[in-house]
N, C-alpha and C positions, 0 to 999 in steps of 0.2 A: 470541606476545607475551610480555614479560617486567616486570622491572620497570619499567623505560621508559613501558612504559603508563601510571604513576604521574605524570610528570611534567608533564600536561598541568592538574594538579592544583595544581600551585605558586604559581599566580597569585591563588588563592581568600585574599579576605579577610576573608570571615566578616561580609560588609556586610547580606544579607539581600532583595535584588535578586531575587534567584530565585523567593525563597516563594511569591509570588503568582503565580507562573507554573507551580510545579509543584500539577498534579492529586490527587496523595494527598497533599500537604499539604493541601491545601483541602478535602478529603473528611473526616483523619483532625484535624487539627491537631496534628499527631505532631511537634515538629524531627527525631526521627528519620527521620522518613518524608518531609524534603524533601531540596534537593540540600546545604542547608549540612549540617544533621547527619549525611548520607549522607556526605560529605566528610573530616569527621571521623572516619567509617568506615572509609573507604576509606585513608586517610592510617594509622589505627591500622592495618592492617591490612599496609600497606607497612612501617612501622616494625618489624612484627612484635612490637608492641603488643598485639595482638589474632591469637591464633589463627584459622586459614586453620574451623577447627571453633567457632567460636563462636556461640552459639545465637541474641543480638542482633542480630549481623554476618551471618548468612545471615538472618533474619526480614526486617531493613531494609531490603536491597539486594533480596532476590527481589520485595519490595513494590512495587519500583521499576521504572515504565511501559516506561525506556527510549527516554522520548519526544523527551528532547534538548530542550525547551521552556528549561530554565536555561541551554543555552548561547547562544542569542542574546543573551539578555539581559542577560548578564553584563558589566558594565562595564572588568572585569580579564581578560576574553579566557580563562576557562576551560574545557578541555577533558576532558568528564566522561566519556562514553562510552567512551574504552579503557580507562579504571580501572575500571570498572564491571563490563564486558565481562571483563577479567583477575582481579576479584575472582571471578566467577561460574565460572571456568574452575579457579583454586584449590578454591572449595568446594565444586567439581560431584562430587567424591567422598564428601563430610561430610554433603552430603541428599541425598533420594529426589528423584527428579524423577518427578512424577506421573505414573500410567502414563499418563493419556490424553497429555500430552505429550510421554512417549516412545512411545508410539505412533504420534503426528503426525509425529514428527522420523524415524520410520525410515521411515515410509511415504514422506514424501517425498524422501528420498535416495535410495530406489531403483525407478526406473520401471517396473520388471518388476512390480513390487506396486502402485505409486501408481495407474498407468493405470488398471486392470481396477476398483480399488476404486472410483475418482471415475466411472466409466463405470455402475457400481451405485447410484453417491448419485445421476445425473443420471435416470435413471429411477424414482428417490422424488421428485425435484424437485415434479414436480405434486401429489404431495401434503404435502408442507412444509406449504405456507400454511396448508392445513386441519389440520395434526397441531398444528403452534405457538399456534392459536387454540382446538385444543379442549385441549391440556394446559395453557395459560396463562404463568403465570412459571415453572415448573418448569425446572429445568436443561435437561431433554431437551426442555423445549418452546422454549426458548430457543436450542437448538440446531437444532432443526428450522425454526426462523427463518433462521437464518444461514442454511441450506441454501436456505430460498426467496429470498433476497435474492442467491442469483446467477443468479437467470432472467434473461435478457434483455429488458429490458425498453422498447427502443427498436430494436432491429433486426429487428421483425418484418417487414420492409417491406408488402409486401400483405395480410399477415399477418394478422386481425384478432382474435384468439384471446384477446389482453389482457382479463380480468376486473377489473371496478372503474373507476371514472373516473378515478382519477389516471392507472391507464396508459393509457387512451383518451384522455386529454386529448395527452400525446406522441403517440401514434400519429396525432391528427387534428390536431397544429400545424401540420405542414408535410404539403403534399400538392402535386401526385399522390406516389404512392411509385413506386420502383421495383424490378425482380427484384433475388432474393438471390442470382442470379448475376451479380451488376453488379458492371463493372470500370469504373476510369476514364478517361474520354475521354485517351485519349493524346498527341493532336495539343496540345494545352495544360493545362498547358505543358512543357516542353520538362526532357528529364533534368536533372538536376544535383548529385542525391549518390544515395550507394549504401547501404545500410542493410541490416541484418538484426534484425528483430524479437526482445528477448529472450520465450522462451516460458514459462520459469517451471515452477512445479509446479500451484499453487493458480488461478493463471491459465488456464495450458494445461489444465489438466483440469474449471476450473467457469466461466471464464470467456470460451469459447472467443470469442463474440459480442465481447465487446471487441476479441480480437488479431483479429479479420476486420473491424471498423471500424477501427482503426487502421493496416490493410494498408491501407485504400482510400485512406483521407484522407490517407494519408501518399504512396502514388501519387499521388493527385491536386493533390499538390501538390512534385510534381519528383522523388521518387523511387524509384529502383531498388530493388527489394527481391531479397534474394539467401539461399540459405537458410545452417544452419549446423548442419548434423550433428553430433550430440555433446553439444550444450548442454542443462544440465538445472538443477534448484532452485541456488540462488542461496546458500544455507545460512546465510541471516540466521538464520532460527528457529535452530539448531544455535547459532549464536556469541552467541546471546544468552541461551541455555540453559548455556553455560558447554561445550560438545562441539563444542572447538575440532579435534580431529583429524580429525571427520568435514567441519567448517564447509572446515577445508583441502582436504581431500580435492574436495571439493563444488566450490572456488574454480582445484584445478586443473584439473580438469574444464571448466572452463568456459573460464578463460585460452585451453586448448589449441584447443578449437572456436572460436573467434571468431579466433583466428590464423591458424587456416587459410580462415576465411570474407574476408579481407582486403575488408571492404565498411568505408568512410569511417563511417560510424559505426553506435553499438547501441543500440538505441531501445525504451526502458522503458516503458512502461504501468503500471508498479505502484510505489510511491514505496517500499518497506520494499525492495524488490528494487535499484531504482536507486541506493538509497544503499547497500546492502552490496556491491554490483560496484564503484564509484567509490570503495570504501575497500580493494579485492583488493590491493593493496599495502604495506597495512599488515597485512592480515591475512596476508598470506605474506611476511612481513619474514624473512628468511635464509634461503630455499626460493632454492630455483636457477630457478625460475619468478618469483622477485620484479619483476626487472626488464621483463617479457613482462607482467608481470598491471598494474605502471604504465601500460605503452603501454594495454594492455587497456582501463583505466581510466578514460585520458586521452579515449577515444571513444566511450564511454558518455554517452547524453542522455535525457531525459527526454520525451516525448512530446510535452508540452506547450510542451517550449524549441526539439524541432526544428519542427512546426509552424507557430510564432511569428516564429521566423527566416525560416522560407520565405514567410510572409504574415501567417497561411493565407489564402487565397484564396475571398472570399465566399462562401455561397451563399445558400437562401432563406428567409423572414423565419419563427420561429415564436413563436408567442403564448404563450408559457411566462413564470412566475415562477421563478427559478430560486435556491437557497442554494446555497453550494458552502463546503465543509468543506474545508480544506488538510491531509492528512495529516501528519500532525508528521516521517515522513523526508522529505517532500518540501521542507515550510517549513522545519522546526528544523534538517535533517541536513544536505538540499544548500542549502538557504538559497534553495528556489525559490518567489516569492510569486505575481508580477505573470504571468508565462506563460499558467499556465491560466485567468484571470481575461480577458488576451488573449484565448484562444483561442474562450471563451464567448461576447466581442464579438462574436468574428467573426460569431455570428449573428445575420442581422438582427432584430429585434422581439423579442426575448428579453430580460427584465428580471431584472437579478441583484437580489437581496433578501439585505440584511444578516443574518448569523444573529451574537447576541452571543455573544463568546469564542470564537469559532469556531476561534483559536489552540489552544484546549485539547485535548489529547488524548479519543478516546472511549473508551481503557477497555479498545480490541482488543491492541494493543500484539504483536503475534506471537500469541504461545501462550499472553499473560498473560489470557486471558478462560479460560483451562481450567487455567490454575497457578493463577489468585486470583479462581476467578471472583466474589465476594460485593464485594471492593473494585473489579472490572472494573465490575459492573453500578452501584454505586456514582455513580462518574466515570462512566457511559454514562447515568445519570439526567441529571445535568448537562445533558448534550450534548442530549440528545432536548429538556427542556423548551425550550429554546433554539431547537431548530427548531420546536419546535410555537409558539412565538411567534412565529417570523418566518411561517408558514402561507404555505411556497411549494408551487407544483404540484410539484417534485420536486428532487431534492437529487443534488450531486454531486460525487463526490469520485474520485480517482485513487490509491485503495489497495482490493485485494481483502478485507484484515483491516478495513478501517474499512467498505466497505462491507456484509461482513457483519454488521457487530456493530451500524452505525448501523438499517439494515435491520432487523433483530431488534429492533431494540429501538423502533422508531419500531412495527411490528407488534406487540407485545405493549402498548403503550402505545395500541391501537387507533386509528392514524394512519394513513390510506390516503396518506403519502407516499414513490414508487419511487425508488430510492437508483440512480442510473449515473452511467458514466464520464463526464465532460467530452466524451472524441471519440466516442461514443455520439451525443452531443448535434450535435457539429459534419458527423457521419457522416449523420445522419437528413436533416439541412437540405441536404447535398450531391446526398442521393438526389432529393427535392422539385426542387432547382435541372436539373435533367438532367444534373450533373456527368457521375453514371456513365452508360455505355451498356449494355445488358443482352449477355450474349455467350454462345454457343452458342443449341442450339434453343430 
């Protein structure tokens, strides 16, 4: 990216539309710390007004969620994120970037390292929940939170190991269950596109339960799942950290494996992730892969939109109250509202429960809950009391960083309410219905 990134800034009039939409404004009441006076930054910063080392100009923008929330709203159609993105890639030399967050960012660029580690966190898993309640608010206990909020908390099928009522309440909506070697009934309906699952870093290594509900239900409802060797993190974290060479590096990697997996489309689970592949074209703007990472691009869908289109196809009723949190790259980035809200419908008896603001960011934002974590937890106050007002049986949202951070923090706030994916929810009901057939011994 160059100065070009600057341009989507042109349109800003300084009208004040955003304020109320961005989250550390409403935390700090800073105008630095919303999108107008970020703007002003960013703009001094192009002019070269403002050195690429200036100690206000990295303070304000590192502040900044990244959540994309000011550009819907914006009346003059502007585009904040690749200025932002280009400002951070300038001063990624002038500050430190916290070791825990380079530490996150190189772990997960290279899988020789990431696997082995996330395969070590998944056997503290069971004890998270107890570490995060006996250290309380503490950083580390706060972290030990996130780590128990990617249990699986609806694909146990027979399972019944769930502690706590909120997760026995999923576990007993919909029944009978059935095995966790259930595939789906193939005779209907009938093939009709070809997909390859992205698998991520933060996904593939903590949230495996989700990408095996989302194989099924996306079987079960017409398609062909084909794999793609090669494909790894996504390097949002990286470009939004301002390490843009790795973020490339990361994006060619990826272009090159789904090229050779020639499957009609690539089907995200994770909203931070689907919006930085659906943007691989701008971030390889003059790379001899540019035009490869467009097409790329162009076939990238979200979970919740392939689904939707295909039906999805009923299945059986469950007695849940359900909130659902829209991830801000899912809302804000790809502008996806109505889908997962769809896809919730689909099951029967399930009641969705308004949560207020639920537009707002929680505070996870990437790696912004270990680069800021006292303004993260902040904005993630916010968000918690919100759901603990709407008092649903369980909350659900389609990012791995929101459901960690919502999780943690609904746990430290002593809320027995389990944070899963949307097709978690639409996967369980499938089971219930005899969708799947159980296969082998």
């Amino acid at each position: 990216m160059t100065a070009s990134a600057f341009a989507g800034l042109a349109p800003c009039v300084h009208c004040g539309f955003c304020l109320q939409s961005c989250p550390t404004f409403l935390v700090t009441g800073d105008e630095a710390d919303g999108p107008r006076g970020r703007i002003v930054l960013l703009r001094a910063l192009e002019r070269e007004e403002l050195p690429a080392d200036d100690a206000a100009l990295i303070h304000h923008l590192d502040r900044c969620l990244g959540c994309r929330a000011c550009e819907p709203v914006c009346p003059s159609g502007v585009s904040y994120a690749p200025a932002l993105e280009e400002a951070r890639r300038r001063f990624a030399d002038f500050r430190p970037i916290p070791a825990t967050v380079r530490l996150v960012v190189a772990v997960m660029a290279e899988p020789a390292v990431r696997t082995p580690l996330l395969t070590v966190a998944r056997l503290f898993r069971p004890l998270a929940t107890v570490a995060a309640r006996a250290l309380g608010s503490t950083r580390i206990g706060f972290l030990a939170g996130m780590l128990a909020a990617t249990k699986g908390r609806v694909g146990g099928w027979a399972d019944r190991r769930f502690g706590g009522s909120a997760d026995q309440r999923i576990v007993d909506a919909a029944t009978p269950v059935s095995a966790p070697t259930s595939k789906p009934v193939t005779a209907d309906p009938p093939i009709r596109r070809s997909a390859v699952i992205f698998r991520g870093c933060i996904m593939d290594g903590l949230f495996g339960h989700v990408h095996e509900a989302t194989a099924r239900t996306l079987e079960a409802n017409g398609y062909a799942l084909v794999p793609a060797p090669g494909q790894g993190c996504c390097g949002a974290l990286h470009a939004h950290a301002g390490l843009e060479h790795t973020a490339r590096a990361l994006a060619r990697r990826n272009v090159l494996a789904f090229g050779r997996a020639r499957a009609d489309e690539i089907i995200v689970n994770a909203a931070g992730c689907g919006a930085a592949l659906k943007e691989y074209g701008r971030l390889l703007a003059g790379d001899l892969l540019e035009p490869a990472a467009h097409a790329m691009a162009a076939r990238v869908r979200d979970v919740s939109e392939a689904l939707t289109e295909a039906g999805p196809r009923p299945g059986a009723a469950m007695d849940l109250a359900v909130a659902y949190d829209p991830p801000c790259h899912l809302l804000h980035a790809q502008r996806i509202a109505r889908q997962p809200l769809a896809l919730l419908d689909a099951v029967p008896g399930l009641r969705r429960v308004p949560v207020d603001e639920s537009e707002l960011c929680c505070g996870s934002a990437g790696s912004y809950s270990l680069s800021q974590p006292e303004l993260s937890r902040e904005v993630l106050a916010r968000k918690v009391a919100a759901i603990a007002r709407a008092r649903p049986d369980v909350l659900a949202t389609g990012n791995p960083g929101c459901a960690m951070q919502i999780g943690a923090g609904l746990l430290a706030a002593g809320l027995r309410i389990p944070v899963v994916h949307p097709v978690e929810l639409l996967d369980r009901s499938y089971g219930a219905a005899g969708v799947y057939q159980q296969v082998g011994p």
